[in-house]
C-alpha positions as CSV (number, residue, x, y, z in Angstrom):
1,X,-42.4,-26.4,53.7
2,X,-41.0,-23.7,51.3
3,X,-38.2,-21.4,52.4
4,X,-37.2,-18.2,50.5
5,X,-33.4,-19.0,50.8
6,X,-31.1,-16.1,49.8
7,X,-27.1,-16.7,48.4
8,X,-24.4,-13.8,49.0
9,X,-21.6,-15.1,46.8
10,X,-19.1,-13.9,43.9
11,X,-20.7,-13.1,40.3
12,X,-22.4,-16.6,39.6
13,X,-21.0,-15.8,35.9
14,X,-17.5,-16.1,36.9
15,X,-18.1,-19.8,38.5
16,X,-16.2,-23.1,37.7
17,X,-19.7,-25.1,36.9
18,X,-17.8,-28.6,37.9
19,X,-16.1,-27.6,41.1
20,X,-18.3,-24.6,42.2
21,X,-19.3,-25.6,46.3
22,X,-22.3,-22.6,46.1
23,X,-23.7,-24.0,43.1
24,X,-23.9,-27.7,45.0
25,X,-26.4,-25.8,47.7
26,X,-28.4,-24.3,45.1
27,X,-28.8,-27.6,43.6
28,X,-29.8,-28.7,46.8
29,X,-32.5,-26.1,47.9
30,X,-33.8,-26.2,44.3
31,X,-34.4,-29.9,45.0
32,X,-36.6,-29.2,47.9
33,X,-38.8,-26.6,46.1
34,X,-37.6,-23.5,47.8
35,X,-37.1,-20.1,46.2
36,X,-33.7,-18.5,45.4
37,X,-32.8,-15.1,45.5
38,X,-29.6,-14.1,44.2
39,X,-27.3,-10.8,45.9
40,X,-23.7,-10.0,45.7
41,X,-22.0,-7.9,48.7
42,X,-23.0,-4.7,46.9
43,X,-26.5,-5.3,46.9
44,X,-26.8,-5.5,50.7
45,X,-28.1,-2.1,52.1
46,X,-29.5,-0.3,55.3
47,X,-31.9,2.6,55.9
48,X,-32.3,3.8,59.1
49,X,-33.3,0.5,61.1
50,X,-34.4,-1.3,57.8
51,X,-32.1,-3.7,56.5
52,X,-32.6,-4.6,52.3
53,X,-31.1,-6.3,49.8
54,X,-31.8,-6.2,45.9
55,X,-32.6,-9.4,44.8
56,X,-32.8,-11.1,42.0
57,X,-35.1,-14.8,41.8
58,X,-32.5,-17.6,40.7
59,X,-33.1,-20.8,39.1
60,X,-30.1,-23.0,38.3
61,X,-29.7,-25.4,36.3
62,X,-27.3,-29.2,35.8
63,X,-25.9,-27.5,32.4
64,X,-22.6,-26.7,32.1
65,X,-23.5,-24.6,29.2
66,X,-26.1,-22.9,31.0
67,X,-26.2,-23.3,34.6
68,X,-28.4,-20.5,36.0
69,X,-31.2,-18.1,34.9
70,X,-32.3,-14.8,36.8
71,X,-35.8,-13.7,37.2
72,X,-37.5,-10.5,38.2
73,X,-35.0,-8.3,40.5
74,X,-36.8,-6.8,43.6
75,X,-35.9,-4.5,46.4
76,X,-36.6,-6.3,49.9
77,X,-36.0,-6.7,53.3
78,X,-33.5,-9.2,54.2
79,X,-36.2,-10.4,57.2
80,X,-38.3,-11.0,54.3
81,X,-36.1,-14.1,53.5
82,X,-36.2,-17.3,55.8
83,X,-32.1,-18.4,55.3
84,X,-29.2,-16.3,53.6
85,X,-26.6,-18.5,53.0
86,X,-23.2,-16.1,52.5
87,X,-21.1,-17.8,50.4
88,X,-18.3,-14.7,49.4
89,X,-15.1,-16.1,49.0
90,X,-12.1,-14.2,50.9
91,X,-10.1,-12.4,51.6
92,X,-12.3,-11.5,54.4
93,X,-11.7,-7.6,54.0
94,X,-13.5,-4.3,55.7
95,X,-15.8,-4.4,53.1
96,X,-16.7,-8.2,53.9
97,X,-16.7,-7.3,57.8
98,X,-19.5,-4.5,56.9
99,X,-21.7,-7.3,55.6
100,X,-21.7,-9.0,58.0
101,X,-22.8,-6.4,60.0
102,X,-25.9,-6.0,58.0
103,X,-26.5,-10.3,58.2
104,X,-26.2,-10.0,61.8
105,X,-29.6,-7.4,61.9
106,X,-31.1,-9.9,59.7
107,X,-30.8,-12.3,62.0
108,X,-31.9,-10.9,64.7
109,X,-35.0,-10.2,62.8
110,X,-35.5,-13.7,62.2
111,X,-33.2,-14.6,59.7
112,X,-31.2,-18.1,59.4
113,X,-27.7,-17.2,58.1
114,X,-25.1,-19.7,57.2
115,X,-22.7,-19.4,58.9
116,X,-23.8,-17.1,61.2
117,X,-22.4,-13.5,61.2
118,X,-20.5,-12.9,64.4
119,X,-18.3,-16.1,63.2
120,X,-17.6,-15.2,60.3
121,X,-16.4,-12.6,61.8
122,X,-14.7,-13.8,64.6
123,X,-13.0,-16.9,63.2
124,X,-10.3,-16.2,61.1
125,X,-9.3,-19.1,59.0
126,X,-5.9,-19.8,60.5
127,X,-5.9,-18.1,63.4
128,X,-9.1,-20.0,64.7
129,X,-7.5,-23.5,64.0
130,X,-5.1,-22.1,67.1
131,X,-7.5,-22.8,69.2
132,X,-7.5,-26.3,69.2
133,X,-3.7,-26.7,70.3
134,X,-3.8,-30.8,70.8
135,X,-4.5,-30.5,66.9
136,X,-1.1,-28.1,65.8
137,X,1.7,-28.1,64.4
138,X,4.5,-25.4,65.7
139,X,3.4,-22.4,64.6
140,X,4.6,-18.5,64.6
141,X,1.9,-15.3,64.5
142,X,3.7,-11.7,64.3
143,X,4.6,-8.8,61.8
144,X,8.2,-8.7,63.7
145,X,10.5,-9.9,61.0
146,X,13.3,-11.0,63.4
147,X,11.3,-12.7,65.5
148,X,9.4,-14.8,62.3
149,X,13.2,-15.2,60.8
150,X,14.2,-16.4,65.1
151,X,11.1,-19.4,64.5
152,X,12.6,-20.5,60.8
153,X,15.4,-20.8,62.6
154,X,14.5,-23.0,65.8
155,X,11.9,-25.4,63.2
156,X,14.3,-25.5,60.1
157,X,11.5,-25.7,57.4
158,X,8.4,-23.1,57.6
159,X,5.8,-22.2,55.4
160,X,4.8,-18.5,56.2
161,X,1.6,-17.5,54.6
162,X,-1.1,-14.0,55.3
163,X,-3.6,-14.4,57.6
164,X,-6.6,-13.2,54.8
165,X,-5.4,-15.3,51.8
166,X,-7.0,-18.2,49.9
167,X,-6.2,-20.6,47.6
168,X,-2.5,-21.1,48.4
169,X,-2.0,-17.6,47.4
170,X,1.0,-16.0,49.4
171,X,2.2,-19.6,50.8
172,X,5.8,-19.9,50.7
173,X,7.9,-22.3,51.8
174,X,11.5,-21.2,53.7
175,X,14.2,-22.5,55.5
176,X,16.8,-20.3,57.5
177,X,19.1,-20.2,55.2
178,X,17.0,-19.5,52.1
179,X,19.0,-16.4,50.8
180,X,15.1,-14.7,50.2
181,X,13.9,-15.1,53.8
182,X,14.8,-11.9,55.0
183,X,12.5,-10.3,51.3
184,X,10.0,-13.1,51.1
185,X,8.9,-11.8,54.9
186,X,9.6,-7.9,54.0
187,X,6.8,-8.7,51.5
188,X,4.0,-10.5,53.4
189,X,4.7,-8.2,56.5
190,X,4.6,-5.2,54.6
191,X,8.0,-4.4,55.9
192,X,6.7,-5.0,59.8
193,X,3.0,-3.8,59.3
194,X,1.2,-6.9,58.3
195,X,0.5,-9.6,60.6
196,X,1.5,-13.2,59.4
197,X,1.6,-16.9,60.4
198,X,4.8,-19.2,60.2
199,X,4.0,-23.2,60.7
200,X,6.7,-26.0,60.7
201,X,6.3,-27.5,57.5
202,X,5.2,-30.7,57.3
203,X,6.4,-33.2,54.6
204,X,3.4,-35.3,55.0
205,X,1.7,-32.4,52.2
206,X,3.1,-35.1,49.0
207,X,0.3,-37.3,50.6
208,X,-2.1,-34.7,50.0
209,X,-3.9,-31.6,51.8
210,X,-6.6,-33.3,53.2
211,X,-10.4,-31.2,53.3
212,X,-12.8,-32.6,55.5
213,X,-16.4,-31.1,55.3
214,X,-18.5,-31.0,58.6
215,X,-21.7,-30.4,58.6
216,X,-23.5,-29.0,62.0
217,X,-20.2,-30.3,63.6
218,X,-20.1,-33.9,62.4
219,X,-18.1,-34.6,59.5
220,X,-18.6,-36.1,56.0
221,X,-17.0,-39.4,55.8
222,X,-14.6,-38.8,53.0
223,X,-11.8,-36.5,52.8
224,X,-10.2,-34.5,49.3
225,X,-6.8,-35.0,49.7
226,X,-5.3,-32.2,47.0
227,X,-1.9,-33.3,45.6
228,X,0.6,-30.7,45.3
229,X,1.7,-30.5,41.4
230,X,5.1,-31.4,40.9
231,X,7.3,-29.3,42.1
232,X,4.6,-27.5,44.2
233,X,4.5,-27.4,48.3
234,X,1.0,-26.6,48.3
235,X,-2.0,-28.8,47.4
236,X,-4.7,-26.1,46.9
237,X,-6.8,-26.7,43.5
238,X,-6.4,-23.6,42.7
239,X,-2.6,-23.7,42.9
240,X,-3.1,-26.9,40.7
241,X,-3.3,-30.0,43.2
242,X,-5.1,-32.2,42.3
243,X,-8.0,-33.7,44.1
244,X,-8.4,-37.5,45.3
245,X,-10.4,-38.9,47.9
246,X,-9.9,-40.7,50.6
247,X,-11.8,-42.2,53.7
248,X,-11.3,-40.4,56.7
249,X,-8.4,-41.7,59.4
250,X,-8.7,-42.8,63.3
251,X,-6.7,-38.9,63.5
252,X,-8.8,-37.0,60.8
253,X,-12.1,-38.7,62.9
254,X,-10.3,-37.4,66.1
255,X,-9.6,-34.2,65.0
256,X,-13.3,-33.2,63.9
257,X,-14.1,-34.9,67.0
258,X,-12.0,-32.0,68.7
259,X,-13.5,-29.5,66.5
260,X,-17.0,-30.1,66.1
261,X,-18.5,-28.9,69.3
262,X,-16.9,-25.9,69.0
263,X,-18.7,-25.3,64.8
264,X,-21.7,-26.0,66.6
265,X,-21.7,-23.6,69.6
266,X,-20.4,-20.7,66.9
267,X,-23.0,-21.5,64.7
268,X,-20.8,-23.1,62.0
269,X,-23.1,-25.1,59.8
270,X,-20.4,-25.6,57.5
271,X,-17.1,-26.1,57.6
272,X,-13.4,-27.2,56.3
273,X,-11.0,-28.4,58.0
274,X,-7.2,-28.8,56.2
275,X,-5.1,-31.2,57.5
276,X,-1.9,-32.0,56.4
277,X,-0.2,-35.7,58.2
278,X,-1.7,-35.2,61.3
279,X,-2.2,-31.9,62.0
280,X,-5.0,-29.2,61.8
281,X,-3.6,-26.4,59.5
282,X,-6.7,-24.3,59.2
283,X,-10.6,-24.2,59.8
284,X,-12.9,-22.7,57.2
285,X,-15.9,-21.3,57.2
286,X,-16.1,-18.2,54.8
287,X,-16.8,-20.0,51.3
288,X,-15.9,-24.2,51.9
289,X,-15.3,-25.9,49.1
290,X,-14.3,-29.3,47.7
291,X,-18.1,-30.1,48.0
292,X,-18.5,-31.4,44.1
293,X,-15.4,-33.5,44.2
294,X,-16.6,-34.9,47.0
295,X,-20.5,-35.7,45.9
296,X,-19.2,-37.2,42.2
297,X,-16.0,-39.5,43.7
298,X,-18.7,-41.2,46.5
299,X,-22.4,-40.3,44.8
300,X,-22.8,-38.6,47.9
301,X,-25.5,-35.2,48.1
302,X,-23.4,-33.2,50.9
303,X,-25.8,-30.3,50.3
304,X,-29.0,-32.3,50.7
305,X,-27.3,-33.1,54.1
306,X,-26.6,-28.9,54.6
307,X,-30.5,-28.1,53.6
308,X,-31.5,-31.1,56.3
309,X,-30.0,-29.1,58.8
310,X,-30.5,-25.4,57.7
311,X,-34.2,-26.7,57.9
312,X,-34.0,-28.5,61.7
313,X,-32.5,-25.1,62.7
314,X,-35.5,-22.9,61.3
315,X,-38.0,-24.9,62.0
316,X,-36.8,-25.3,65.8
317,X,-36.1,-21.1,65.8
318,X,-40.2,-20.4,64.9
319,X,-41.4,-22.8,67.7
320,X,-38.7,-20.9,70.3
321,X,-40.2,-17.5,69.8
């Protein structure tokens, strides 16, 4: 079968060809024959009940020189697609919240979309890994600076970080007695406006930031582990860790085994879980990454195994209706 597949996702210009996780699905439906259509945020509309999208065709390419090539742009229907994969990266912000408004009338017009709306929606990144409290660390949620300031105080070492951020960005690490405690949080709170999250820190992070991928709630054998840089407390890429992998533990195979239903029920195709030692430290579902890494250390195709899936589910919606 051919499925029209449409990507929301960041300027596919701006891209890291080698490490780019939304270029390792287009790979992947290219490989089955089905069509691309290309649309940032912007590009998502509605008119009266009629949900559209301007869209461009997509083809992409295994050249690092030249690794995609847009066709002839059209105005369409977003029911007019079979799967819309939205792939923007955060922070998940009002404007990212609106889209997802519009994804969720595509779906209920038929549309497969990865992951699906309400979930994106509903599952913040950190907050969401909460839920699985067997899984945590200690951990603090407020904008009350004395009370944030109270939990450095009772755990010794914390690492507060926003509840929207990305990459490592905002992640500091305090202890109680770090003369810029009482700043660093004036700062992230927004002087008591902002809500933030404080965890214990764990020391197990010089073994590496560990990303495990699952896939329609079953994970991917192999973890990234991202190395903090010298001198660094956190491991993100993008803060300059560095990537190795590593097979998954007895605890990183108990965790997703926690986790997993869960991604299923919320219609989580894909996900990432960080942990750190032994501990879940977030869950995301906005924009994973790490897939590339991943697929070149173990010649695995991790999103061949997405498009397997993505087309179970869409075949298995047209025989339910």
């Amino acid at each position: 079968m051919t499925l029209k597949v449409g990507i929301v996702m960041d300027p596919i210009r701006d891209i890291l060809y080698e490490k780019d996780s939304s270029l390792a699905l287009l790979f992947a439906a290219k490989k089955r024959g089905w069509q691309l259509f290309y649309m940032e945020m912007k590009d998502l509309y509605q008119h009266n009940n009629n949900v559209s999208g301007a869209m461009t065709t997509l083809d992409v390419m295994p050249d690092s020189n030249n690794w995609y090539r847009f066709g002839k742009k059209i105005e369409a229907p977003l029911h007019s697609l079979d799967v819309i994969l939205m792939r923007k990266e955060p922070p998940v912000s009002n404007e990212f919240i609106y889209c997802t408004y519009l994804l969720e009338q595509a779906e209920k017009q038929g549309v497969l979309v990865v992951n699906r709306a309400q979930s994106l929606r509903d599952c913040n990144e950190k907050l969401f890994a909460t839920h699985f409290p067997a899984c945590q660390v200690a951990y603090f949620i407020s904008k009350d600076i004395q009370r944030l300031k109270q939990f450095a105080k009772e755990e010794g070492e914390v690492i507060f970080k926003p509840l929207d951020g990305m990459g490592g960005a905002g992640v500091f690490r305090l202890s109680a007695t770090d003369p810029n405690l009482t700043a660093t949080l004036e700062i992230l709170t927004q002087h008591g406006t902002v809500t933030i999250m404080g965890q214990k820190f764990i020391p197990a992070i010089e073994k590496g930031d560990k990303r495990i991928l699952m896939i329609d709630g079953e994970p991917v054998p192999y973890a990234l582990a991202r190395l903090p840089a010298k001198g660094e407390h956190r491991g993100n890429l993008a803060a300059g860790g560095i990537g190795i992998g590593q097979a998954l533990s007895d605890r990183d195979l108990w965790i997703a085994q926690q986790v997993g239903p869960v991604l299923k029920e919320k219609g989580i195709l894909l996900a990432g879980l960080d942990v750190i030692g032994d501990y879940l430290t977030e869950i995301n579902i906005t924009c994973p990454t790490c897939i590339r890494q991943l697929d070149k250390q173990y010649n695995l195709d991790i999103g061949t195994q997405l498009m397997d899936r993505i087309e179970i589910y869409w075949a298995r919606s047209k025989t339910s209706r």
